[in-house]
N, C-alpha and C positions, 0 to 999 in steps of 0.2 A: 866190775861185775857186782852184780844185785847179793848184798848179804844178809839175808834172816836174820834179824836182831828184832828183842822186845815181841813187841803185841800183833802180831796181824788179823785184824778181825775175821771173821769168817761170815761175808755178809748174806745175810739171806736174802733173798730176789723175791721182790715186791710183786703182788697180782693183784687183778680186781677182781671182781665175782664172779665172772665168767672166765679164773685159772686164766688171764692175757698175761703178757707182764704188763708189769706198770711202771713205767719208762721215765715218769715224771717224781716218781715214790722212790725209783732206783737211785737219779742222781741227789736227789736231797740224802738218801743216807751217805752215799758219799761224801758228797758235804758235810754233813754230819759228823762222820768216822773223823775228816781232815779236820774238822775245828776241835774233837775232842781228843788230840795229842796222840791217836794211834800212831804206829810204827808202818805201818804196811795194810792193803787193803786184799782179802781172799775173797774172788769171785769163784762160783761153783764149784765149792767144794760142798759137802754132806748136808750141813746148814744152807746151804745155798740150792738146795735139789738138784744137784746136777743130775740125777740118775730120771728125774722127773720130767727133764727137758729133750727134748729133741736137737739135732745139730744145728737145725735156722737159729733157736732159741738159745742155745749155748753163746753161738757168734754175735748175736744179739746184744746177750747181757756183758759179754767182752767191749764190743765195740762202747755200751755203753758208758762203762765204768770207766775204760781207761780215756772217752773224750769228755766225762765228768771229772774227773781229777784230774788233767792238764796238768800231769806230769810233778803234782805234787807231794806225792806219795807213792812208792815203792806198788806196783799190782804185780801181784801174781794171781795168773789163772790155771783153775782146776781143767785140765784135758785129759784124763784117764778115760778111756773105755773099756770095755770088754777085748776089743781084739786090735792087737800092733798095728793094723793098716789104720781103722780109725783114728786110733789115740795120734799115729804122727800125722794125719788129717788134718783133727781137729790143731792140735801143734803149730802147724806150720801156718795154719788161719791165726791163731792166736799171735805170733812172733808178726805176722802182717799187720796184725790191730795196733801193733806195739806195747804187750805188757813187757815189761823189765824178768819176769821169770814163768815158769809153769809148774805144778804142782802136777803127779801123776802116780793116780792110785792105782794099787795092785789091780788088775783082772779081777773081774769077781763073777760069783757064780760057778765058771768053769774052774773043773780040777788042775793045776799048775802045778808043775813039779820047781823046785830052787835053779836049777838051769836052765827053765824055761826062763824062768823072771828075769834072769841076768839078761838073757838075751833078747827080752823084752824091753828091756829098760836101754838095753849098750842100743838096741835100733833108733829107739826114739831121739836117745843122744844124740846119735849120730844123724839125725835128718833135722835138726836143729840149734840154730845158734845161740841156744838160751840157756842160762840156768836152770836145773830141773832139782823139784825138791819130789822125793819121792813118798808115797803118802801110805801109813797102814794104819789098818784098821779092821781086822780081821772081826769081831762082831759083827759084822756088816759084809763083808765080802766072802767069807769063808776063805782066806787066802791068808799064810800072814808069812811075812820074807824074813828069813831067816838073818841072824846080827853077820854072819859067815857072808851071807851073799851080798849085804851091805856094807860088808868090810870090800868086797870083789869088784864092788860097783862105786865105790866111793872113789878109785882110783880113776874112775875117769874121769875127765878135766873138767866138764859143765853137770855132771851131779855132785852136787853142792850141799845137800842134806837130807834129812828125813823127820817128816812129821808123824810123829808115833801117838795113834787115838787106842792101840790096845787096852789103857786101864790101866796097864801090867807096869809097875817102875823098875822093877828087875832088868823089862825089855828094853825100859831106855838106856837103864847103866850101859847094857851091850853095848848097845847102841854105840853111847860115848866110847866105852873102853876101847870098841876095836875099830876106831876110824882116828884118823888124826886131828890134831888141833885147828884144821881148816874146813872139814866135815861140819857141818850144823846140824843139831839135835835138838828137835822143838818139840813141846810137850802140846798133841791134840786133846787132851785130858783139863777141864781145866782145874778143876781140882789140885795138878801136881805142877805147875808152872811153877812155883819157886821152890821147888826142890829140884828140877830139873835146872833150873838155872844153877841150882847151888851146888850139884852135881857135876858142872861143867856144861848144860845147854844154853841154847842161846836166845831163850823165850816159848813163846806161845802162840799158836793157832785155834783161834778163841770166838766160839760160838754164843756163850754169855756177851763179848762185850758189841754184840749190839743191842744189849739193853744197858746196862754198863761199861762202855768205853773209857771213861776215866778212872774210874776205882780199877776196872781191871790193868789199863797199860798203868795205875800208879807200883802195882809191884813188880815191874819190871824196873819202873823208875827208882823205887828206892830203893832195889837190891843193885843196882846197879852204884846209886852212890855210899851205897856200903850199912843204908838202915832197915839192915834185917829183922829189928824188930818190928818198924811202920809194915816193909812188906809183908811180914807175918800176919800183921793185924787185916792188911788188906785182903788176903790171899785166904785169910778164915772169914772172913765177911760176906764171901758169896754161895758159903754154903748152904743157907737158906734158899735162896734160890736154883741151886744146883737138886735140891732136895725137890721141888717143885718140875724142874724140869723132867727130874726121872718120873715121873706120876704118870706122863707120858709117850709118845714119842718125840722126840727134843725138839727138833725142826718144827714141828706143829707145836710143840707149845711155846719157844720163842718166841713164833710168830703172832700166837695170841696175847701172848705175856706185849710184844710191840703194841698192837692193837688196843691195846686195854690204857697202854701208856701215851695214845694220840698219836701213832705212828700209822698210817694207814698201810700196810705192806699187805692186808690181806690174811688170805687160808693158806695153808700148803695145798697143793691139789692130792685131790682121792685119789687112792682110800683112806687118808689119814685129814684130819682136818684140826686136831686140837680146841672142837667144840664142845663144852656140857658145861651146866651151869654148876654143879661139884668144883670144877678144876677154877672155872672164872671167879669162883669164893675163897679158894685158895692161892691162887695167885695175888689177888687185890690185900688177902692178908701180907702176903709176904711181901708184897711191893711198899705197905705202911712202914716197913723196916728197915726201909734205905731211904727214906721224907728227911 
């Protein structure tokens, strides 16, 4: 079974001017991600505009990614929707495409009670034969699952962990504290990657490293061979840019920040785009810092 360990990028989904995908821009970053020592590869999650795509486009950027990595790398895809008949829709297309896991973010927008989610999440389980890592992020959905209900749901056999982008490290101690040693608990912050590791999680779902893939999976790499002080040094290194990203909204300035770096991936689509010449002045400073 598919185990979350280290870096899994969280790739963003390449367009061209006219918001297409761009299907020839998708599999180079795959290639990409694989030659710079990532751990796993995240298609449509938040960085990835999943909420921007339609279903054709969802299956799309799946069938891509996982016949670009031929099986070189660990994918898991993002198939959360809004409502349980989707999400195991999209699910059960994905497990056809053949990714190794799926990620599935809370409902969002609509009001969810903690026992709704459970039985949210136990449905999806059960209409598929996949690892499922469960995805919060309440800034963004207005939804956030409670450590109680994750402890409720971790007992079932194919949820396998949760990626926690709250911000909050408090919510990942939960996290860890009340799931067992077999439970995985990934920091979607990246920010706290090696504290969450040093906490007892088991990496990162990392929207930086696609502009940095190596510095980012290297603090996984040395916290794991026991030099916490290199991963320190790495893990403080991308605050500069982390600073830059909040300036806007993430996903749109990754994408520009790519763009800027020879990457042709494109805008995010409207209404967010990560265009002005302010941001492009400060990005290109902060990218002099990692030469």
């Amino acid at each position: 079974m598919f185990d979350p360990k280290g870096i899994l990028v969280a790739m963003v989904t390449p367009m061209d001017e006219n918001e297409k995908i761009n299907e020839a821009e998708l599999r180079n970053q795959v290639n990409r991600m694989v030659n710079a020592g990532v751990h796993g590869l995240f298609c449509l999650g938040t960085t990835g505009e999943f909420y921007a795509l339609d279903m054709e486009e969802k299956i799309e950027v799946i069938r891509i990614v996982v016949e670009e990595n031929r099986g070189r790398l660990p994918v898991c895809a993002g198939t959360g929707c809004i409502t349980t008949k989707d999400t195991i829709y999209l699910s059960k297309k994905a497990q056809e495409l053949g990714v190794d896991a799926i990620s599935v973010i809370t409902p969002y927008f609509v009001a969810v009670s903690q026992d709704e989610l459970y039985d949210h999440y136990r449905r999806i389980a059960e209409s598929v034969d996949l690892p499922i890592i469960i995805y919060n992020i309440p800034p963004r959905t207005g939804v956030h699952i409670n450590y109680k209900t994750v402890s409720k749901l971790s007992r079932i056999p194919n949820i396998i962990g949760i990626k926690d982008s709250s911000g909050n490290f408090d919510n990942i101690l939960r996290y860890i504290e009340e799931t067992d040693d077999n439970f995985r608990v990934l920091s979607g912050t990246d920010s706290l990657i090696l504290w969450t590791l040093m906490a007892g999680g088991t990496g990162g779902i990392s929207g930086l490293a696609n502009l940095f893939p190596e510095r980012i999976s290297s603090i996984y790499e040395h916290w794991k061979k026991g030099n916490i002080e290199e991963a320190r040094k790495a893990q403080d290194s991308i605050r500069p840019i982390r600073d830059v990203v909040s300036l806007g909204n993430p996903t749109s300035v990754v994408k520009r920040t790519m763009n800027l770096m020879g990457y042709p991936v494109g805008p995010a689509r409207e209404p967010v785009s990560g265009m002005n010449e302010k941001l492009d002045e400060e990005i290109k400073r902060v990218l002099e810092l990692y030469k």
